[in-house]
N, C-alpha and C positions, 0 to 999 in steps of 0.2 A: 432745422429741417426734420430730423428724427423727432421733435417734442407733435412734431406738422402732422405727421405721420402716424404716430403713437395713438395720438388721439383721433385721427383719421379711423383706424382700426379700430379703436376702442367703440368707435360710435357703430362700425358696420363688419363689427365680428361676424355676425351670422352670414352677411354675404359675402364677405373674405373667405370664409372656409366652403360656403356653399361652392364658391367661383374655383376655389382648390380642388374641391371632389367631382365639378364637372369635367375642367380640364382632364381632368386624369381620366377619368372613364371615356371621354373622347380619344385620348391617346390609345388606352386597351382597344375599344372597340374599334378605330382606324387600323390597328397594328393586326389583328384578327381578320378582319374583313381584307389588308391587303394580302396577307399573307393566303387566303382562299383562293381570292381571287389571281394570284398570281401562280398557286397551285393548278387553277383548272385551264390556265396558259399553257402554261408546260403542258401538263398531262392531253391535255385534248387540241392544243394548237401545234405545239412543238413534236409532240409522241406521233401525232397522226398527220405532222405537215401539211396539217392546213391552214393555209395563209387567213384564207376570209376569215376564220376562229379569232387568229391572233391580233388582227386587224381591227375588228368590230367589238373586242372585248373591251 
């Protein structure tokens, strides 16, 4: 299984590492985007109790 493998990789290095550097910039830019978007919850639905804000966002 690891020889299966080995050579699995060996054949498609470049999109093993490409598929490694997406993932990970999908995890930054999800962790970013939620963390704004969960900022402007609070701040503008929670701060100023407005339901329709928190509802629709």
């Amino acid at each position: 299984m690891i020889r299966l493998l080995g050579r699995y990789f060996k054949e498609n290095k470049l999109l093993v590492i490409l598929n490694i550097v997406f993932v990970a910039l999908q995890i930054i830019i999800q962790t970013v985007f939620l963390m704004k978007e969960m900022k402007n919850i609070i701040d503008n639905g929670v701060g100023r109790q407005d339901m329709d804000y928190i509802i629709h966002s």
